[in-house]
C-alpha positions as CSV (number, residue, x, y, z in Angstrom):
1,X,26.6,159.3,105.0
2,X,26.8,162.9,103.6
3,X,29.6,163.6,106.5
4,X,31.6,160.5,105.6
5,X,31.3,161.3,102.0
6,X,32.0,165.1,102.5
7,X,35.2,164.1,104.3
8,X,36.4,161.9,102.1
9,X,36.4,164.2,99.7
10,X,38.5,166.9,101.4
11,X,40.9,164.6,102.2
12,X,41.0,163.6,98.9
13,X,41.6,167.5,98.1
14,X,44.1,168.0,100.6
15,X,46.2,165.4,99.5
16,X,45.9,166.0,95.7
17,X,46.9,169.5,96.8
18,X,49.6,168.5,99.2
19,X,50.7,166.1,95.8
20,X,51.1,169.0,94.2
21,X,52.0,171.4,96.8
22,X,54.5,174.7,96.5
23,X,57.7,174.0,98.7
24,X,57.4,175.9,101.9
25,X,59.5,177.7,104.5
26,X,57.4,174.9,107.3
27,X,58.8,172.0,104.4
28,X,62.1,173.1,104.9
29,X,62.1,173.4,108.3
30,X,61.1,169.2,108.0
31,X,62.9,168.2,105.6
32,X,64.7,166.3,108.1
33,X,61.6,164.5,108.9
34,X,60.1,164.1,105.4
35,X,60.6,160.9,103.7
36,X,58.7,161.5,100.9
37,X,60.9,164.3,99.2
38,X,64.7,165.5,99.1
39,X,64.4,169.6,99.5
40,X,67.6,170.7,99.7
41,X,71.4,170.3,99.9
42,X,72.8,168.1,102.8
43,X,69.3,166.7,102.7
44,X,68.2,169.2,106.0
45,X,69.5,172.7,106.1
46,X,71.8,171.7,108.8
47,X,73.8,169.7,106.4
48,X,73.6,166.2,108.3
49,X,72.9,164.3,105.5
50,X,70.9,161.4,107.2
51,X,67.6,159.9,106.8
52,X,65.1,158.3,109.6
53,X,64.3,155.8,106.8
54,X,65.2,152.2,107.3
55,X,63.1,149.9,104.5
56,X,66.8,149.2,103.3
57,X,69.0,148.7,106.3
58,X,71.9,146.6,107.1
59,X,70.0,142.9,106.8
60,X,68.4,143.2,103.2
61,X,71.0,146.1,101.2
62,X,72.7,143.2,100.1
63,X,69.7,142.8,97.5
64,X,69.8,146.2,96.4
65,X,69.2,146.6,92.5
66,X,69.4,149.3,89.9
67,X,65.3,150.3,89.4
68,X,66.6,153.0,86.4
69,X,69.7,155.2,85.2
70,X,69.1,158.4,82.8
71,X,72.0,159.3,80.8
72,X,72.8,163.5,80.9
73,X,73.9,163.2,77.4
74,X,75.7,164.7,74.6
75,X,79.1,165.9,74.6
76,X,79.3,167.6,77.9
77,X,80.7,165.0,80.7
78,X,83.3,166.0,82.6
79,X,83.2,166.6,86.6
80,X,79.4,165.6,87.8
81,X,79.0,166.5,91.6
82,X,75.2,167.2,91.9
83,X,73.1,166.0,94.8
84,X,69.9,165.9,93.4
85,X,66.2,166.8,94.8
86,X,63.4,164.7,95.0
87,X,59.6,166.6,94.9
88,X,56.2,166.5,93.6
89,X,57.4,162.8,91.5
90,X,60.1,164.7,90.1
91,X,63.9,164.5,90.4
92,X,65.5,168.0,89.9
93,X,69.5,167.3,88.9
94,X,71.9,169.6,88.2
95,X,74.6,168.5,85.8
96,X,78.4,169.7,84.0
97,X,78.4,173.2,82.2
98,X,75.3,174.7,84.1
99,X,72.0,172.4,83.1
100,X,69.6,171.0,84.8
101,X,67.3,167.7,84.2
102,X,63.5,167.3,85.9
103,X,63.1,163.4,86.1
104,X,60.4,161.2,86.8
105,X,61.3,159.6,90.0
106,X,59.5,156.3,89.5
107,X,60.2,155.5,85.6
108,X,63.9,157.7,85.3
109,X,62.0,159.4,81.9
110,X,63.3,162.6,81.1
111,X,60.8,165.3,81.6
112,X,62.4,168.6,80.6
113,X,66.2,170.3,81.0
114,X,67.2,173.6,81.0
115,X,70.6,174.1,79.2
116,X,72.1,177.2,80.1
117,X,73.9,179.6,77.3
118,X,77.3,179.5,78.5
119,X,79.5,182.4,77.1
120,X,83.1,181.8,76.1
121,X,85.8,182.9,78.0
122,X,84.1,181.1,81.3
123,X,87.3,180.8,84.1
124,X,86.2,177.8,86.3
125,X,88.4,177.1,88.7
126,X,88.5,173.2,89.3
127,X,85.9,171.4,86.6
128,X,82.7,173.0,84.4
129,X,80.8,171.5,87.5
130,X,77.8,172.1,89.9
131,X,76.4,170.8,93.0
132,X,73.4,170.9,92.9
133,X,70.0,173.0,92.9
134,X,67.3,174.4,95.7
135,X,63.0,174.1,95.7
136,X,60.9,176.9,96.9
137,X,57.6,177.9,95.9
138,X,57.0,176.1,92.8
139,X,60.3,177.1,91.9
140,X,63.7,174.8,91.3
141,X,66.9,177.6,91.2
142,X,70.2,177.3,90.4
143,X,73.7,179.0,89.8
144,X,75.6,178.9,86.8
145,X,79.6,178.9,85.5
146,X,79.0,182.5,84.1
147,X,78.3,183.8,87.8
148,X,74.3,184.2,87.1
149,X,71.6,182.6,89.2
150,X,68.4,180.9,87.4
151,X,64.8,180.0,89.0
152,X,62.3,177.6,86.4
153,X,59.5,176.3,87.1
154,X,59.4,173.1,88.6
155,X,57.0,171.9,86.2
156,X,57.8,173.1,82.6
157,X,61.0,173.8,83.4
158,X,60.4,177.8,82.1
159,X,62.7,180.4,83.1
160,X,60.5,182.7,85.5
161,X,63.8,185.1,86.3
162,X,67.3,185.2,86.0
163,X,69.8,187.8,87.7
164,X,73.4,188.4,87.6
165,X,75.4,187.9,90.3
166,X,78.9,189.5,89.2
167,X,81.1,190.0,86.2
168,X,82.6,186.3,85.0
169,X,85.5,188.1,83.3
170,X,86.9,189.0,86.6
171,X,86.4,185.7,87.4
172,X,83.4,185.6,89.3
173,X,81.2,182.1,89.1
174,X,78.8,179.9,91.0
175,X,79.0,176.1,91.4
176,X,77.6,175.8,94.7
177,X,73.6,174.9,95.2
178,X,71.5,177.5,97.1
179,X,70.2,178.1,100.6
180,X,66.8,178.9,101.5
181,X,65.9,180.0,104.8
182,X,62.7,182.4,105.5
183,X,61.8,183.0,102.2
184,X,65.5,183.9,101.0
185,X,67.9,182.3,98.7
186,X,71.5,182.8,100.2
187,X,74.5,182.0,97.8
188,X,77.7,182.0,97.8
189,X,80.5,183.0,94.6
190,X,83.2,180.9,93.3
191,X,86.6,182.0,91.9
192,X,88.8,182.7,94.9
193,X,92.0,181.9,92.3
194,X,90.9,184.8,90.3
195,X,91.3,188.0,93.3
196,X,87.3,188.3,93.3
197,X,85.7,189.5,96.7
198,X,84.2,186.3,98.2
199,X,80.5,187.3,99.6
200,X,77.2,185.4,101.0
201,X,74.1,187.5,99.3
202,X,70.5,187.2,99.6
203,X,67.8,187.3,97.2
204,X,64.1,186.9,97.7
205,X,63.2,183.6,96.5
206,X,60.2,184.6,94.4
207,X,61.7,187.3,92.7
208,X,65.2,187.3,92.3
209,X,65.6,191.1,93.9
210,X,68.5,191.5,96.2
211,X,67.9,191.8,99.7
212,X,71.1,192.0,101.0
213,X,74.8,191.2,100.9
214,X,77.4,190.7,102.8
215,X,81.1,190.5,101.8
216,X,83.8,187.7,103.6
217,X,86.9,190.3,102.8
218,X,87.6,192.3,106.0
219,X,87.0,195.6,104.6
220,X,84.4,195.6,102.3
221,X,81.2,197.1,102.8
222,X,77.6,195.3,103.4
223,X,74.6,196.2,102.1
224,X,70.9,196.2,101.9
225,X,68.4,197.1,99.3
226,X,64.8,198.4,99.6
227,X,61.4,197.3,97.7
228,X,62.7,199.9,94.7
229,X,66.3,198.1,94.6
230,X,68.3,201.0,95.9
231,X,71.3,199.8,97.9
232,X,71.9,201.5,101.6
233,X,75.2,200.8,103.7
234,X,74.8,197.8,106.1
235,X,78.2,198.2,107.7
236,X,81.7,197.3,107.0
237,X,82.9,193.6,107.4
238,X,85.3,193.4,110.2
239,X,87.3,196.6,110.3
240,X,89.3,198.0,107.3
241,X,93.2,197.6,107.5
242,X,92.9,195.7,110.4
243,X,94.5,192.2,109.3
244,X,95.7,192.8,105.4
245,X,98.3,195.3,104.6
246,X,97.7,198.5,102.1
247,X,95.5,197.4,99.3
248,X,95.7,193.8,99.6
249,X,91.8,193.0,100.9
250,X,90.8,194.8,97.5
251,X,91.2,191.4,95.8
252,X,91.2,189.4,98.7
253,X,89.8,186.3,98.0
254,X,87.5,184.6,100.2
255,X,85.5,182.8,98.2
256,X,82.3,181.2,99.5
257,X,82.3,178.4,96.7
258,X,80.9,175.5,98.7
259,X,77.4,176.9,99.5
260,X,75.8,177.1,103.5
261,X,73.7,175.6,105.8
262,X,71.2,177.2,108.0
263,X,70.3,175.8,111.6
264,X,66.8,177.4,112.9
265,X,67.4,176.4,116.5
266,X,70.5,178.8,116.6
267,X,68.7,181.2,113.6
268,X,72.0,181.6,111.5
269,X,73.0,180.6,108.3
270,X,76.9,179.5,108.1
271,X,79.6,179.9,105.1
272,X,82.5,178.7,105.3
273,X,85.0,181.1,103.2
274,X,88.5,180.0,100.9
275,X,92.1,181.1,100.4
276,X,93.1,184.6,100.6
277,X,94.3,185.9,97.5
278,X,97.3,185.4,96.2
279,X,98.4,182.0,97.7
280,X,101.4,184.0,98.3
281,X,101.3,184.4,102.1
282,X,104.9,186.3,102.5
283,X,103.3,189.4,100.3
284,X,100.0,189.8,103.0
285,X,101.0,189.4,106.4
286,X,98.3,189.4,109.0
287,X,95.2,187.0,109.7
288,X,93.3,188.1,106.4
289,X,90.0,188.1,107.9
290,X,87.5,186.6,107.4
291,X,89.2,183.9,104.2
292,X,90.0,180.3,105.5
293,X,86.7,181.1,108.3
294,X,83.3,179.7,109.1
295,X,81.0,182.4,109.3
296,X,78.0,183.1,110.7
297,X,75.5,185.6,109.4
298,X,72.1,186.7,110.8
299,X,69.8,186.0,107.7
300,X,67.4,188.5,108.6
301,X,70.6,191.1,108.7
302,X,72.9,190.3,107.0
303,X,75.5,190.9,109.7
304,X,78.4,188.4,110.9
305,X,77.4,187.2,114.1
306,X,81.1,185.1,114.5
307,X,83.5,184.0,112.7
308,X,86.3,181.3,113.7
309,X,89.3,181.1,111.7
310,X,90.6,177.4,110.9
311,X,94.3,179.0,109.2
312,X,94.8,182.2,109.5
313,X,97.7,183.7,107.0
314,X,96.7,180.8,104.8
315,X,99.8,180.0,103.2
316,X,99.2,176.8,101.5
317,X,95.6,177.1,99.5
318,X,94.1,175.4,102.7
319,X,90.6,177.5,102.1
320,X,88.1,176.9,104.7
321,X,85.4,176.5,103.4
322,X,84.6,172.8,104.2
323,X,80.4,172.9,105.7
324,X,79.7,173.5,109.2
325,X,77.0,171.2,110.4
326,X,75.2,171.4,113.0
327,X,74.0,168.9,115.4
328,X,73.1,168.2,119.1
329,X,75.9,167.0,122.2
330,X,75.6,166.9,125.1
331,X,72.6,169.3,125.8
332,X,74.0,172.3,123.1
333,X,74.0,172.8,119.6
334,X,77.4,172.1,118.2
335,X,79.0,172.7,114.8
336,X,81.5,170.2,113.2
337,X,83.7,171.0,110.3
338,X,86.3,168.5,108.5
339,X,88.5,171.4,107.5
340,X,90.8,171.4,104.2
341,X,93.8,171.7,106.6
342,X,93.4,168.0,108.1
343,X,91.9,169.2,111.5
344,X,88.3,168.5,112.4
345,X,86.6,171.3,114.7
346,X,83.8,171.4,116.9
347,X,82.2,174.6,117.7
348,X,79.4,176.1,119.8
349,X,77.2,176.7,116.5
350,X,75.7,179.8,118.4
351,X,78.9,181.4,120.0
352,X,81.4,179.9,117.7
353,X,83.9,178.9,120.6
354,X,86.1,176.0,120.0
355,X,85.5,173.2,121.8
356,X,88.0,170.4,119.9
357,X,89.7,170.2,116.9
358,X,92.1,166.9,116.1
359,X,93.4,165.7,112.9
360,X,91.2,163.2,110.8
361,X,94.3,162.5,108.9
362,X,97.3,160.5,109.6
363,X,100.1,163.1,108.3
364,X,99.8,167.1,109.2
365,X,103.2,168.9,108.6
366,X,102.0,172.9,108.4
367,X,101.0,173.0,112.4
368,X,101.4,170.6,115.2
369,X,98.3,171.1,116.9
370,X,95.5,173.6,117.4
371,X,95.2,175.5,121.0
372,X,91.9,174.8,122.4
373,X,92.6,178.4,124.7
374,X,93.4,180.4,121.6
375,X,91.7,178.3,118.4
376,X,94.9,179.5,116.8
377,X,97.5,176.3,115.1
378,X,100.9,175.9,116.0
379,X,102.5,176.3,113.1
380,X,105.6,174.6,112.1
381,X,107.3,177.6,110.6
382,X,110.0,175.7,108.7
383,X,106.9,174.1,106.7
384,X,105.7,177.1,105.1
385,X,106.6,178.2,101.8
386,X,109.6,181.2,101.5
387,X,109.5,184.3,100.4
388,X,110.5,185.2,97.1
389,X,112.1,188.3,97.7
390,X,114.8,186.6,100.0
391,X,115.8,184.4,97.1
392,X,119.0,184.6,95.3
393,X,117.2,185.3,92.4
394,X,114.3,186.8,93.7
395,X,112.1,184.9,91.5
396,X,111.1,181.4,93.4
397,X,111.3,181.3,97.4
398,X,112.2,178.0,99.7
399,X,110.1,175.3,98.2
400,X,108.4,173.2,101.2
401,X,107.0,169.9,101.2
402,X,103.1,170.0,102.9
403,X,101.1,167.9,103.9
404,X,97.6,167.5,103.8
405,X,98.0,168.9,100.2
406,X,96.0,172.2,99.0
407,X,93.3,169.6,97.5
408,X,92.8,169.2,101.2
409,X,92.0,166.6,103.9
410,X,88.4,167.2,102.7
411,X,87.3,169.0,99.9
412,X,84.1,169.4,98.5
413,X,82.8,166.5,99.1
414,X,80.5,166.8,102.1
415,X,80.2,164.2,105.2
416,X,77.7,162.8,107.3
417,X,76.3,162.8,110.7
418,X,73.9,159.7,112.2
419,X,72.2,160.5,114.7
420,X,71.7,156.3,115.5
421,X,75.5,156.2,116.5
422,X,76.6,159.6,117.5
423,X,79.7,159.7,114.7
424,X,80.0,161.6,111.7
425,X,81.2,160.1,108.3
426,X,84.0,161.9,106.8
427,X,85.7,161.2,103.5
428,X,89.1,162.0,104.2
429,X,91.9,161.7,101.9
430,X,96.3,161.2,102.7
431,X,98.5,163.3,99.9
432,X,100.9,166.0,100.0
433,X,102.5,168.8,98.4
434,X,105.4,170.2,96.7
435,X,104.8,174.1,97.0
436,X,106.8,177.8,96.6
437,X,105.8,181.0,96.3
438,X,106.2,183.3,93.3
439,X,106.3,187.1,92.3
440,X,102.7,187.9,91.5
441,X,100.8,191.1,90.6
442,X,96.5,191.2,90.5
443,X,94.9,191.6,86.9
444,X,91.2,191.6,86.6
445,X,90.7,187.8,85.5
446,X,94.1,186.7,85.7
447,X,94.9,183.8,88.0
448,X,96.0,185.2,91.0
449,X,98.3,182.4,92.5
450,X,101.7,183.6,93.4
451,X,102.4,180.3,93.9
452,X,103.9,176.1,92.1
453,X,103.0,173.1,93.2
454,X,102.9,169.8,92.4
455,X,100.5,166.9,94.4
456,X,102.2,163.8,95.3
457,X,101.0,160.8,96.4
458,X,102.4,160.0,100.4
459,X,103.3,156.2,100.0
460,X,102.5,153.1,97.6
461,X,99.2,152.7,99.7
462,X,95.6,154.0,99.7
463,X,95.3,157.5,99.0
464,X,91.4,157.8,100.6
465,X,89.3,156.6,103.2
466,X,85.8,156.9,105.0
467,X,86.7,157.6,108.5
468,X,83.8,157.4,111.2
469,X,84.8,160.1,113.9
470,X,83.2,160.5,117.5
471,X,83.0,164.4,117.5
472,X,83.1,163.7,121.5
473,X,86.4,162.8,121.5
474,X,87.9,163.3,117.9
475,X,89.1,160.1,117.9
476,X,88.6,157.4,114.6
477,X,85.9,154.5,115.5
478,X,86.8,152.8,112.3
479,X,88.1,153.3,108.5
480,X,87.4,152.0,104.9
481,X,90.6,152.6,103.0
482,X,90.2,153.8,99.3
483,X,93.0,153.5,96.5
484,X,92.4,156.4,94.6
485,X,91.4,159.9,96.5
486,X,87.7,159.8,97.7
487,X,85.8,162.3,96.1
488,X,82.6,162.1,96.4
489,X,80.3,163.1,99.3
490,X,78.5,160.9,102.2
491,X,75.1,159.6,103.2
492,X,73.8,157.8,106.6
493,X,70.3,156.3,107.5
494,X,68.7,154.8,110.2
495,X,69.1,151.8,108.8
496,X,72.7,151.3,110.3
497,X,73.8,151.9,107.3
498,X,76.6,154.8,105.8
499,X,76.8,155.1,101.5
500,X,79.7,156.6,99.7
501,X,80.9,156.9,96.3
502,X,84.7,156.7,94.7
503,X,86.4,157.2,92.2
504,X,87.0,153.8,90.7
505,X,82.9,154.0,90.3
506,X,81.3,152.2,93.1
507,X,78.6,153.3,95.1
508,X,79.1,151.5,98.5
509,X,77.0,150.5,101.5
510,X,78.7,149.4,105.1
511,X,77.2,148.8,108.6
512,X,77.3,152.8,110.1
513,X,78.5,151.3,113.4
514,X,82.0,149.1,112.5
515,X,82.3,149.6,108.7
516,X,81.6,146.3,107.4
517,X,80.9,146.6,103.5
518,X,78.0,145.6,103.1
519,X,77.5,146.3,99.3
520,X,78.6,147.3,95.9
521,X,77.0,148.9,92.4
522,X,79.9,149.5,89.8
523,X,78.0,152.8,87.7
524,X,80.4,152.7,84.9
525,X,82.5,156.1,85.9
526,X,83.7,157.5,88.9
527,X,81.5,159.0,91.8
528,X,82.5,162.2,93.1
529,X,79.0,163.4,94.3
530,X,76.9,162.8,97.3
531,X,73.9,160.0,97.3
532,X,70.4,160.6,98.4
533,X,67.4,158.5,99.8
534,X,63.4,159.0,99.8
535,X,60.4,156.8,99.8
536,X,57.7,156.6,96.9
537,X,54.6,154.3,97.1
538,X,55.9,152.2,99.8
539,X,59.8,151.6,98.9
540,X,62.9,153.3,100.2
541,X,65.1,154.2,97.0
542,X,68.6,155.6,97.2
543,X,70.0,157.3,94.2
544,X,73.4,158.9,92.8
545,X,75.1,161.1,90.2
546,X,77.9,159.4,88.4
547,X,80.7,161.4,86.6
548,X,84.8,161.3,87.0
549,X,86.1,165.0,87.1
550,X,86.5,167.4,89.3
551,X,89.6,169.1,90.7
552,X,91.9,165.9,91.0
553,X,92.4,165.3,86.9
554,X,93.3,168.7,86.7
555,X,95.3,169.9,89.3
556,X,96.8,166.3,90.5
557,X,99.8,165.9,89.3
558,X,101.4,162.0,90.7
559,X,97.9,161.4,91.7
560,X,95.6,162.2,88.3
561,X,98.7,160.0,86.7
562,X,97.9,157.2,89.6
563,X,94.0,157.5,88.3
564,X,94.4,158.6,85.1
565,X,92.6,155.5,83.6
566,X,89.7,156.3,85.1
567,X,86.9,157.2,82.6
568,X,84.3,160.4,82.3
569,X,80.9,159.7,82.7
570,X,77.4,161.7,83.1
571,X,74.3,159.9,84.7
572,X,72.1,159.7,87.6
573,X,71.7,156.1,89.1
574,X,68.5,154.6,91.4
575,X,68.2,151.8,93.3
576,X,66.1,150.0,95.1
577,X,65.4,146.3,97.0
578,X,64.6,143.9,94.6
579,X,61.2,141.9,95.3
């Protein structure tokens, strides 16, 4: 009796204290596994985005229900592309101009936000937005529009510290949601528009203090720092003067704005880096190593262990720094990436050799093909913008019409990989551009473009669609065609089932194996972030952040006119089967 009782009673403990437990390096690593809680971006740190859950699966979505939606508020809409996190009964959600909501995941009641001081004179590039926040400890950190990065408590929602990560009036900021992988959090910086250095950096997750950093600008130097903060050389990135001429890698670009993953199995983390800077490719010959690149870093080093280059001498605001996720085929870990510039690669994710790459679009007019010896395009030289020098007037060079446009083939929005079927999930959108380069000159915080353009829409027809691609083959199992440009990221399960948001302000189910729409929410403004799922007291519940913004109003031209009465919006929405 005493025995029974005795071990019912640490049972009891252990799970009140695994209720209430700090999120761990071993949680991480599981996350994949664990149903219960949503612990970090892509929903595993290898970014596939899919849940073994299957309570709601392709028989009974059809009687899917809203179970709550909490409103973010105020004043401040705009762009909302958070995925949130799901812990402890709480839902941790980032939203527009740097705050952040804790939410009670069964009721949708507010429990506290954190609304950071924003300073004027903040130079976002595309939307006062951010995607989203990471757990460790008892900690919830993000980054925020003036280039800073914030841990609270997950709990009272407290700040417990706060670092700078660079100067926001050289426009330096942070939009992307952490990494953490053994006890780091890796970031990324946004403002590649602006001539910053793009760089990966890690911090200890407890404290804030810099471990180490590593810049994505061939060139610049590494370091790391001791327990007392001082900073010691950890080797220069790439080799100085090797693919920019004179002084051009001083303000090279390279942003890392779209955050990592991390795949234990191969022990890397992987950034994918921007545009070179300026967008004016005739003033920088060379590959301008490492922008428009996936690459991999050694966490516990911070050294680049590869790098492969999707367009090098990016000439047309291609970036590249679309997520690499990694998966299993055929007996190796792979890495797939739907790239800005229309092609979708698969990589050994511990060598980096390319082992495919075709086009997930229907229209590509900057390269014919990538070769599978080299990894380098075939450019179509006639397609890329002149220079200006050679121009009668020497102020606007041959104007070119590209396609995909610079808003990309993909952009932010991040896909999905089952492993039920074998395909990923990509939301791919058809547009082009009108483009020419420009004198330009740096100026700390200027807009470093060197570059017009205006977006235009290809045809009459749908501008997006979610295409299911076999990363075997590259080839397109099926399509769902979407009017206006998809947006919005991607989310599979094992329930046969694929979710996606657009722009007109669905949230959509279809069957993961032939596309079949299954079902529909309207959320009252457009979805341009990615959905999550996790079980709670026996149900499955999916849930997604609602908002219209982004890049597209701003920088659209024919296509924000095409979408333009599309309306702002700021809230997270939950669903779940009806009984």
């Amino acid at each position: 009796m005493r025995k029974s009782l005795l071990s019912v009673l640490v049972l009891a403990a252990f799970g009140s204290g695994a209720a209430n437990a700090a999120v761990t390096e071993a949680m991480l690593e599981n996350a994949a596994k664990d149903t219960k809680s949503v612990l970090t971006w892509g929903m595993s740190r290898d970014g596939q985005r899919y849940s073994t859950l299957n309570k709601i699966n392709d028989k009974n979505v059809n009687k899917l229900v809203p179970a709550w939606s909490m409103s973010f508020g105020g004043e401040k809409q705009r762009g909302q592309e958070s995925q949130p996190l799901v812990h402890n009964g709480k839902m941790f959600v980032t939203a527009s101009y740097s705050r952040i909501f804790a939410v009670d995941t069964k009721t949708g009641q507010k429990l506290w936000k954190y609304e950071h001081r924003l300073p004027d004179g903040i130079m976002p590039c595309c939307d006062v937005i951010n995607r989203g926040a990471a757990l460790y400890d008892n900690l919830v950190i993000f980054g925020t529009l003036d280039a800073q990065i914030v841990a609270l408590d997950q709990n009272t929602g407290k700040v417990v510290w706060k670092e700078t990560v660079d100067d926001f009036k050289a426009g330096y900021s942070m939009s992307a949601a952490p990494l953490i992988a053994n006890g780091l959090v890796i970031t990324g910086v946004s403002g590649g528009e602006f001539g910053i250095i793009g760089r990966v950096e890690a911090r200890d997750a407890k404290t804030g203090k810099l471990v180490w950093i590593r810049p994505t600008v061939e060139g610049h130097m590494g370091y790391k720092y001791d327990a007392a903060g001082k900073a010691v050389e950890n080797g220069v990135s790439g080799t100085t003067g090797a693919t920019w001429p004179g002084e051009m890698w001083k303000s090279g670009g390279a942003a890392t704005w779209l955050g990592g993953t991390y795949d234990s199995k191969t022990g890397l983390v992987y950034f994918g880096t921007g545009n070179p800077g300026p967008w004016n490719s005739a003033v920088r010959p060379g590959d301008n190593l490492f922008s428009c690149s996936t690459v991999a870093i050694d966490p516990k080093t911070g050294k680049i262990v590869w790098h492969y280059q999707t367009t090098p001498h990016d000439g047309w605001d291609f970036d590249g720094v679309n997520e690499l996720v990694t998966f299993d085929m055929n007996g190796k870990r792979m890495g797939a990436k739907a790239d800005r510039n229309g092609f979708f690669y698969v990589l050994d994710a511990k060598s980096g050799k390319l082992e495919n790459a075709t086009p997930f679009v229907k229209k590509i007019t900057w390269a014919t093909s990538i070769d599978l010896k080299t990894g380098r395009p075939n450019y179509v030289a006639d397609n890329r913008p002149g220079d200006p020098a050679k121009s009668a007037d020497g102020k606007k060079g041959k104007s070119v019409f590209a396609v995909p446009s610079f808003l990309g083939g993909k952009n932010q929005m991040p896909m999905a990989y089952s492993q039920q079927t074998g395909l990923f999930y990509v939301p791919a959108n058809e547009w082009g551009m009108e483009i020419w380069n420009e004198p330009v000159s740096y100026k700390k915080g200027a807009a470093y473009l060197g570059a017009g353009f205006t977006i235009k829409t290809l045809n009459d027809g749908p501008i997006g669609a979610l295409r299911a691609i076999d990363p075997k083959t590259g080839k397109i199992a099926w399509e769902v065609p979407n009017n206006a440009p998809l947006w919005g990221g991607v989310m599979t399960t094992a329930g046969n089932l694929v979710f996606w948001g657009t722009p007109e302000g669905y949230l959509k189910a279809a069957d993961a194996k032939t596309g079949k729409e299954l079902w529909k929410f309207q959320t009252g403004s457009g979805i341009v972030a990615p959905p999550i799922t996790w079980e709670q007291d026996g149900e499955q519940y999916v849930s997604v952040v609602s908002g219209w913004g982004g890049a597209v109003p701003l920088w659209g031209g024919d296509v924000a006119k095409k979408v333009s009465f599309l309306e702002q919006g700021g809230s997270v929405w939950t669903f779940k089967l009806a009984k």
